[in-house]
TILO-291350 format. One line per 3 residues: for each residue x, y, z of N, C-alpha, C, O. Coordinates in steps of 0.2 Angstrom, whole numbers. Layout:
N
X Y Z X Y Z X Y Z X Y Z  ...;
// end
This chain:
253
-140 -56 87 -133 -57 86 -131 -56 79 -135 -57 74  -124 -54 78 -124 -52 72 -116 -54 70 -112 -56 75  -114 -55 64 -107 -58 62 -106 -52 57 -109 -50 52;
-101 -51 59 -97 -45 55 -89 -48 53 -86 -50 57  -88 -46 46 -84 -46 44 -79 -41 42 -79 -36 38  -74 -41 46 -70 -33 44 -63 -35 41 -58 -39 44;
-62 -33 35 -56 -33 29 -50 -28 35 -51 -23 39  -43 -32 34 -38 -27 39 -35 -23 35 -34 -20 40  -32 -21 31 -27 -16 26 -31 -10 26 -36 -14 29;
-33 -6 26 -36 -1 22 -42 4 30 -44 10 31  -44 -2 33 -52 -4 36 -50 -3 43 -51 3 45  -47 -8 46 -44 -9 55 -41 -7 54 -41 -3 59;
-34 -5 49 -27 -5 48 -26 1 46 -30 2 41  -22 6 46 -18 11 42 -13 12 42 -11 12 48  -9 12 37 -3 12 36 1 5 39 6 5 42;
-4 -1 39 -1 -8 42 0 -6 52 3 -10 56  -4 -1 53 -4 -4 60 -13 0 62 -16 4 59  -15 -4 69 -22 -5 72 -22 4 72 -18 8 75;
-28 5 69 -32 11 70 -33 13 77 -36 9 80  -32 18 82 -33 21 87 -41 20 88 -45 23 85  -41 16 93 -48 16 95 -52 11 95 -58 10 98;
-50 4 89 -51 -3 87 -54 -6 91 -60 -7 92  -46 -6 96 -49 -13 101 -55 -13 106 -57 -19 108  -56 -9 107 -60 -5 111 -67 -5 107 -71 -7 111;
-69 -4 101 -75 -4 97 -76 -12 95 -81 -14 93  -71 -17 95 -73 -24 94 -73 -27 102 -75 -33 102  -72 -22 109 -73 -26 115 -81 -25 115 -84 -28 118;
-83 -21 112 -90 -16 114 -97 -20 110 -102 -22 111  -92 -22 102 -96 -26 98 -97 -34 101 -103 -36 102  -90 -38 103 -91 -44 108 -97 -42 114 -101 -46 115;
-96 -37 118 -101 -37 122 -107 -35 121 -111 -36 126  -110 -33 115 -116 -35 112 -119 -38 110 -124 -36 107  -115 -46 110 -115 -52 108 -115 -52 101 -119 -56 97;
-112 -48 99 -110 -51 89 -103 -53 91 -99 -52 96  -103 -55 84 -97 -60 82 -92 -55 78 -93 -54 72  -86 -52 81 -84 -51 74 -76 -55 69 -71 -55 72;
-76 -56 64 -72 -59 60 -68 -53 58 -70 -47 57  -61 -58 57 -56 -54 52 -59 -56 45 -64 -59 46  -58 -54 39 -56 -56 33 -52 -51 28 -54 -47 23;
-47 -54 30 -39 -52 25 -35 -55 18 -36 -61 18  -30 -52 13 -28 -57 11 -24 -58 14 -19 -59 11  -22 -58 21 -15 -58 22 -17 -68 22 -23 -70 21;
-12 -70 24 -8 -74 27 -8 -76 36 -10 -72 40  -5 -81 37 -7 -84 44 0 -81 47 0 -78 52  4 -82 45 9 -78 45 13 -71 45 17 -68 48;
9 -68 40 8 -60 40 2 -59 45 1 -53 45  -2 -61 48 -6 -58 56 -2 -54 58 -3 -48 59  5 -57 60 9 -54 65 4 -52 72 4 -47 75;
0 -57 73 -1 -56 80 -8 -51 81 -10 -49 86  -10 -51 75 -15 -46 76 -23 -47 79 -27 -44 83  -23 -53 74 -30 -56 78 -30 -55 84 -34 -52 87;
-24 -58 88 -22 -58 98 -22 -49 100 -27 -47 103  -18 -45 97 -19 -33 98 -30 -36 98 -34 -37 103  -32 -37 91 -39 -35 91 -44 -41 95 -50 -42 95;
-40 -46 98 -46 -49 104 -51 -54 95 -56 -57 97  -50 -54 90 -53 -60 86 -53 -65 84 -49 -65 79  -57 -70 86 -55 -76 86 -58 -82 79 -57 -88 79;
-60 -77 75 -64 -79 71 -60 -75 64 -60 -69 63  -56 -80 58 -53 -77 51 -54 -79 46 -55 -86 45  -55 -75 41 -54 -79 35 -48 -76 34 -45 -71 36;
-45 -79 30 -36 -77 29 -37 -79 22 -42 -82 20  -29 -76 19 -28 -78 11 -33 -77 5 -34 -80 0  -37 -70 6 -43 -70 2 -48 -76 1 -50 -78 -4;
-50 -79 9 -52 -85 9 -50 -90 7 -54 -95 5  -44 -91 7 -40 -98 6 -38 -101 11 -35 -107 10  -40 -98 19 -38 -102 23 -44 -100 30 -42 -95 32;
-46 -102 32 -55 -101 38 -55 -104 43 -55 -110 43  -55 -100 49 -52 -102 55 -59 -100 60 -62 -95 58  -60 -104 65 -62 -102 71 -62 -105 78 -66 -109 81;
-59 -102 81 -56 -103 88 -53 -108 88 -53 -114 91  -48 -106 82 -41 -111 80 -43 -116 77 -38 -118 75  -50 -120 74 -54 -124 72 -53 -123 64 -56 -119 61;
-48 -128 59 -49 -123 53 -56 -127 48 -57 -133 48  -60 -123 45 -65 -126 42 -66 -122 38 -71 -118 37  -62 -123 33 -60 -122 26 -52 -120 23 -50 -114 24;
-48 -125 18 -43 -121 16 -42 -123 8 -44 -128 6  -40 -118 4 -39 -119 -3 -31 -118 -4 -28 -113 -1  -29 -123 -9 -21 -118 -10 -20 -118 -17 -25 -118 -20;
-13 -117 -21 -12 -116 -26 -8 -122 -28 -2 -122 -26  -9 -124 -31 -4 -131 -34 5 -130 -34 8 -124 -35  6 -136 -34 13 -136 -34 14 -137 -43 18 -135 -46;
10 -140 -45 12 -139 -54 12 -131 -57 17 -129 -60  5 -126 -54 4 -121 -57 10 -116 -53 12 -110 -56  14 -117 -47 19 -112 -44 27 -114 -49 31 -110 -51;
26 -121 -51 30 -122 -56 32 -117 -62 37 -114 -63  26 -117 -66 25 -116 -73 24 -107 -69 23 -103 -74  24 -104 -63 20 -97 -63 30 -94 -62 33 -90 -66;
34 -99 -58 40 -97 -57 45 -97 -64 50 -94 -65  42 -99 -66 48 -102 -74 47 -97 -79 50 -96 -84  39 -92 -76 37 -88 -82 42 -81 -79 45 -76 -82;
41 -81 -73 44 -77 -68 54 -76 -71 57 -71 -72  55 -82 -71 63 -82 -73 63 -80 -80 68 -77 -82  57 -82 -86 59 -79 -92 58 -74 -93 61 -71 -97;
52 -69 -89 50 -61 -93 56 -57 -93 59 -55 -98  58 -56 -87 59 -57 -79 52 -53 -74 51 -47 -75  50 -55 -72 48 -52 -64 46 -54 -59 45 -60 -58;
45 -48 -52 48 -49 -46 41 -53 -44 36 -52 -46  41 -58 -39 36 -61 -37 37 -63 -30 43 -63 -28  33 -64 -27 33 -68 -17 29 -74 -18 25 -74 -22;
30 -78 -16 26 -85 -13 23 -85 -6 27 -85 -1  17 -85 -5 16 -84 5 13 -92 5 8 -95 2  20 -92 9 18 -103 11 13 -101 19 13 -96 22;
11 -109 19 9 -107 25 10 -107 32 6 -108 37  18 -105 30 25 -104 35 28 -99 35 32 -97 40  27 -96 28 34 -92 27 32 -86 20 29 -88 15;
32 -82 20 32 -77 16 38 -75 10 42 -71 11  39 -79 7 46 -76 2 49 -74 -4 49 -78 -8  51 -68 -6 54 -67 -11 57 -72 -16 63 -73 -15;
53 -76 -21 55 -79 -27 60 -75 -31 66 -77 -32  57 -67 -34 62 -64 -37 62 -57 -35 56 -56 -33  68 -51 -33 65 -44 -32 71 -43 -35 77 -43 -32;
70 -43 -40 76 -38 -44 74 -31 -42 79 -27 -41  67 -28 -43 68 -22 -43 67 -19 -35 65 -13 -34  68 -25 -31 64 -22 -24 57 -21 -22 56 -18 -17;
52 -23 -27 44 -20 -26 44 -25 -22 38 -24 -20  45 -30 -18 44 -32 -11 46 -30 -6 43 -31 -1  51 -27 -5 55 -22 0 48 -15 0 47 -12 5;
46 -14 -6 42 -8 -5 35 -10 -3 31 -8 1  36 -14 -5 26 -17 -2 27 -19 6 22 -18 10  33 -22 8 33 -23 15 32 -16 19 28 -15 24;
35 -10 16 37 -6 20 28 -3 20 26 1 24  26 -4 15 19 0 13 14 -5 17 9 -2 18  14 -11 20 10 -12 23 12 -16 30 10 -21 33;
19 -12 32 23 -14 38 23 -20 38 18 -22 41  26 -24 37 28 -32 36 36 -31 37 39 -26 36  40 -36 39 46 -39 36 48 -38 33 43 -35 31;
53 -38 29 55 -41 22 56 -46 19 61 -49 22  54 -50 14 52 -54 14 60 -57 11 64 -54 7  62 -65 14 67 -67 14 67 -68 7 62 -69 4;
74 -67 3 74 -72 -4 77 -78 -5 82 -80 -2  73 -81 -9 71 -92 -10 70 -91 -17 66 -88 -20  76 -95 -21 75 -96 -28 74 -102 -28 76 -105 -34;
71 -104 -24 70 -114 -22 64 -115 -24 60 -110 -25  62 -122 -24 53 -123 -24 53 -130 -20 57 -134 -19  45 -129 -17 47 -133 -12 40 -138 -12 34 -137 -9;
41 -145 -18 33 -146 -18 31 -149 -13 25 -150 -14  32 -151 -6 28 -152 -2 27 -147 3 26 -149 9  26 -140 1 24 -133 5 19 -132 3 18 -133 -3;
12 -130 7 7 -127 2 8 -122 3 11 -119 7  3 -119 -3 5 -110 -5 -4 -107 -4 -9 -110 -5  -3 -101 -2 -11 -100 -2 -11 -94 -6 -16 -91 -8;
-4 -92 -9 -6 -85 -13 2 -85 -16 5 -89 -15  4 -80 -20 9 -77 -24 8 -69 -25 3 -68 -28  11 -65 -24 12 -58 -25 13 -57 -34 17 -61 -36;
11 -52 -38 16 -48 -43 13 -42 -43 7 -40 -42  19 -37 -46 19 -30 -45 16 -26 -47 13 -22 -44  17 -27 -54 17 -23 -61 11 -25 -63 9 -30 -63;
8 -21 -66 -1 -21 -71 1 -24 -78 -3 -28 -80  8 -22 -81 9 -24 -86 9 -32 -88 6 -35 -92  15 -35 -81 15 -42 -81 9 -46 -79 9 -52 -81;
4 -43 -77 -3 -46 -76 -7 -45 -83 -11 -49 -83  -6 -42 -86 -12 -42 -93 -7 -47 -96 -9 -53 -96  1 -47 -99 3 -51 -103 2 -60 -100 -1 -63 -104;
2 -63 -94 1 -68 -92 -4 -71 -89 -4 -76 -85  -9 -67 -89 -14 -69 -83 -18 -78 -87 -20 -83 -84  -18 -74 -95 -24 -78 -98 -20 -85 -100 -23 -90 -103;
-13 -85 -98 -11 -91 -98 -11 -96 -91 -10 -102 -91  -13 -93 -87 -16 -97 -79 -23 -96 -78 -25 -94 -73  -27 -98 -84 -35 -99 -80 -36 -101 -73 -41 -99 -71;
-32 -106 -69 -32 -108 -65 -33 -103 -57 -34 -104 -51  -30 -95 -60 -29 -93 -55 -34 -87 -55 -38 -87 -60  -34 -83 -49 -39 -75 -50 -32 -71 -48 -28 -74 -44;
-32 -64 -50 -26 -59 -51 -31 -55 -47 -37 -55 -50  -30 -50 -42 -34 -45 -37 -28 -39 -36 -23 -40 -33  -30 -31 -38 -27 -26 -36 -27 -26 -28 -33 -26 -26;
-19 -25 -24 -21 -26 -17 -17 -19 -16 -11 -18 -18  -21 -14 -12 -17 -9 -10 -16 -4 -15 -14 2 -13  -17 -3 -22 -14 0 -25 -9 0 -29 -7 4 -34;
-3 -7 -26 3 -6 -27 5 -15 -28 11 -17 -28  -1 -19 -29 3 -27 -31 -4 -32 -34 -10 -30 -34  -2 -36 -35 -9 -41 -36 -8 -45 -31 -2 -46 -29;
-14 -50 -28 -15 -53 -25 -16 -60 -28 -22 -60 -31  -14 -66 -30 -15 -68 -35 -16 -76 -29 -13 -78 -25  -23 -79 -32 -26 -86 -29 -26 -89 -35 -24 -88 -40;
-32 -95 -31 -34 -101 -34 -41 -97 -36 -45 -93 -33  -41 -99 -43 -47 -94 -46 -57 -97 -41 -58 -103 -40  -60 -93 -40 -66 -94 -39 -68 -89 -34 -65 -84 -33;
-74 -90 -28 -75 -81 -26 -71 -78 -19 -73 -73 -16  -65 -81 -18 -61 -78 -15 -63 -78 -10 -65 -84 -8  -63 -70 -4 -66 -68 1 -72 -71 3 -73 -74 9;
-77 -70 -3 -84 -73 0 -85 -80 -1 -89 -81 3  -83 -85 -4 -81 -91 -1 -80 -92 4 -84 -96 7  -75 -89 8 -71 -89 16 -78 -88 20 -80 -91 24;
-83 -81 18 -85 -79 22 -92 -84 22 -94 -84 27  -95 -87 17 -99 -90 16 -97 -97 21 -101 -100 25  -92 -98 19 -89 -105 23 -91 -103 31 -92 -108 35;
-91 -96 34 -90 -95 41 -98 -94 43 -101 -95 48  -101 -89 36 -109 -90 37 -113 -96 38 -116 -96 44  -113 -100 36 -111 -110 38 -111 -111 43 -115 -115 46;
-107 -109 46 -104 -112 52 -108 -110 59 -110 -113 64  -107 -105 57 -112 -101 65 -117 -100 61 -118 -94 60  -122 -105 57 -129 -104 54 -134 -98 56 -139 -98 60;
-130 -93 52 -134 -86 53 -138 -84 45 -138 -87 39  -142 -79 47 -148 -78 41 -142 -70 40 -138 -66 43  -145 -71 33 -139 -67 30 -140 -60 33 -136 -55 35;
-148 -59 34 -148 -51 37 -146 -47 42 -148 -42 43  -141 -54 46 -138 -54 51 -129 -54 51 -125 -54 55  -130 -53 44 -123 -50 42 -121 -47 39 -125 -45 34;
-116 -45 39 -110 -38 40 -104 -37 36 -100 -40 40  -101 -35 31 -93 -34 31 -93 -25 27 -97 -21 24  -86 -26 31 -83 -19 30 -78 -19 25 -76 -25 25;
-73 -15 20 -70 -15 18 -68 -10 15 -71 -5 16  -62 -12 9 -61 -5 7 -57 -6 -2 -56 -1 -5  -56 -12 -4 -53 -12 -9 -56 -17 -15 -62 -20 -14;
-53 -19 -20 -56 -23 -25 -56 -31 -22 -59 -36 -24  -53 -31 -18 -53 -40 -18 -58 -39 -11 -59 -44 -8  -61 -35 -9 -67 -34 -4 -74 -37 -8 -79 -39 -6;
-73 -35 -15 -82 -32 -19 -84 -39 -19 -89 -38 -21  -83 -45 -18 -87 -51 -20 -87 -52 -12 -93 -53 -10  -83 -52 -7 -88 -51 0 -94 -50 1 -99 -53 1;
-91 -40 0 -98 -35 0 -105 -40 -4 -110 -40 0  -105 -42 -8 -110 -46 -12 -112 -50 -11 -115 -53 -15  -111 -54 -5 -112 -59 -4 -117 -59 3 -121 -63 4;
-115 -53 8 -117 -52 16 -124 -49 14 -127 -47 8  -127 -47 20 -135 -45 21 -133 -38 21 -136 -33 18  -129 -36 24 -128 -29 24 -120 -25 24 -117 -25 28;
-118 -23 17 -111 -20 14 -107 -14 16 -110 -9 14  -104 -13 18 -101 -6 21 -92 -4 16 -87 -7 16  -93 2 13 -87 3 9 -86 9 15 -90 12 18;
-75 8 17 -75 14 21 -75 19 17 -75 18 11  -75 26 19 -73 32 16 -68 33 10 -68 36 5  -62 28 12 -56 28 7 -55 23 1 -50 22 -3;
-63 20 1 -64 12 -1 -61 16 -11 -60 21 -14  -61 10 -13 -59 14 -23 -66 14 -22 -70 11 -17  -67 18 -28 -77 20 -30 -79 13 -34 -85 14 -36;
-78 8 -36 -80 3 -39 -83 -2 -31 -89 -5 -31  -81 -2 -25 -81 -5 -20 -88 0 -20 -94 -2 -20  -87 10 -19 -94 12 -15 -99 10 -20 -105 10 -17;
-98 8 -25 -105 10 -29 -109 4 -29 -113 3 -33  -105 -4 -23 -110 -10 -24 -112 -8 -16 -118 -10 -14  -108 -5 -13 -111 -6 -5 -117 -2 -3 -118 4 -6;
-120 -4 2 -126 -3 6 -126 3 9 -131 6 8  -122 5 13 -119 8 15 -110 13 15 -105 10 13  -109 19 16 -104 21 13 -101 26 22 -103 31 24;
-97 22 24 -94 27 31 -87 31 28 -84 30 22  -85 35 35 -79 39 33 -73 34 32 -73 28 31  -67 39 33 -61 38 31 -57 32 36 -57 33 42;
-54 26 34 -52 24 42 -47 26 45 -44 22 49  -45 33 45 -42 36 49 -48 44 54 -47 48 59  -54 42 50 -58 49 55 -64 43 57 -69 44 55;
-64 38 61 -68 34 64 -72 31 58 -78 30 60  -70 29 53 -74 25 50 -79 19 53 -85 17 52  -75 17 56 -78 7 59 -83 10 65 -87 6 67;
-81 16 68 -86 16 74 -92 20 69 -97 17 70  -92 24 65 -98 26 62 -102 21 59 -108 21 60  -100 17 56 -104 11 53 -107 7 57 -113 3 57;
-103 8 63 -108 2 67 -114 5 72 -119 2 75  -109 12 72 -117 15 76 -122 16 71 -127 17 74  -121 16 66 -126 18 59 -132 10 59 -138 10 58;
-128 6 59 -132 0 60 -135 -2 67 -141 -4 67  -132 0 73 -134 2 79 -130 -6 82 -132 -9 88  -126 -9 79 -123 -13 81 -118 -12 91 -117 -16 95;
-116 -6 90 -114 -4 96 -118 0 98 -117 3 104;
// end
């Protein structure tokens, strides 16, 4: 038995919807009695139903901020209601555009310039409602911002947090420490597996402390070259069968 971990953006997902041929390669994997796991930044909310399309009952969500199994949660981290204070007031003085993902609601704090209309469209989401409120009894499991520039100027004034390029196109911004593989480590734990009994796939920078942490690392084809050059393993593109060459490669299916 084996527990695999698969990142959805980049990996399952193209262009924010299920790759042709998925569900069908995680019924094949369930019936060779592995385990497989989501592990996304997304949100519990931004799912949109997907664990239910891929039959996965097993997530790490929020770059590991939030760890579910069979609806069971056994692990959550959030971001303080002090540090969204002081993140939002920095947000009204530069100015820049930012999101809040409570873990209810996904929302627009600032889009002056629209980069959340762009990012929804870029990884098929909603659009994300605009809230110039704060709400200290919400938790928050993450915050969105756009720009690389706004991330060099303020990062070193929130020790507190970790800043992740997601997509090419936003940072992913937590509670600082190792993210993903925390989540995943949290779920190795859980189903007490020997690491060379596991698995993760991915494709981007907030993947690489996963990849590092499991018995065996797979970058897809389209992964950035910092992700191929830790992983074990390197399959195709996730649009030319990536996820099924990796696992017939492993002999998983």
């Amino acid at each position: 038995m084996a527990l695999v971990f698969f990142d959805l953006d980049g990996t399952l997902l193209n262009g924010g919807k299920i790759v042709q041929g998925i569900p069908k390669i995680i019924e094949e994997l369930k019936e060779k009695g592995h385990i497989p796991v989501i592990a996304t930044g997304r949100n519990p909310n931004l799912l949109r139903g997907l664990d239910k399309d891929l039959s996965i009952d097993h997530l790490v969500l929020a770059n590991g901020g939030y760890v579910l199994s069979d609806g069971k949660v056994i692990h959550e981290n959030y971001i303080s209601f002090d540090t969204i204070k002081r993140l939002t007031k920095r947000a009204d003085e530069y100015p820049f555009d930012l999101t809040i993902e409570y873990i209810d609601e996904y929302v627009a704090y600032r889009d002056d310039t629209l980069a959340t209309y762009r990012f929804s469209n870029h990884f098929n989401l909603p659009r994300a409602n605009v809230d110039h409120k704060l709400y200290p009894d919400r938790k928050v499991f993450a915050v969105v911002i756009f720009e690389d520039q706004v991330v060099e100027d303020i990062k070193e004034d929130f020790p507190e947090l970790q800043f992740n390029k997601s997509g090419g196109i936003a940072y992913d911004v937590n509670p600082r420490g190792d993210l993903k593989a925390e989540g995943v480590r949290k779920m190795i734990e859980y189903f007490n597996m020997d690491l060379d009994e596991v698995y993760a796939i991915g494709d981007n920078y907030n993947d690489m402390k996963m990849l590092k942490t499991v018995g065996h690392s797979i970058a897809m084809g389209n992964a950035v070259d910092e992700l191929k050059e830790i992983a074990e393993f390197i399959t195709d593109d996730v649009d030319k069968q990536g996820i099924y060459k990796a696992l017939k490669h492993y002999k998983l299916i």
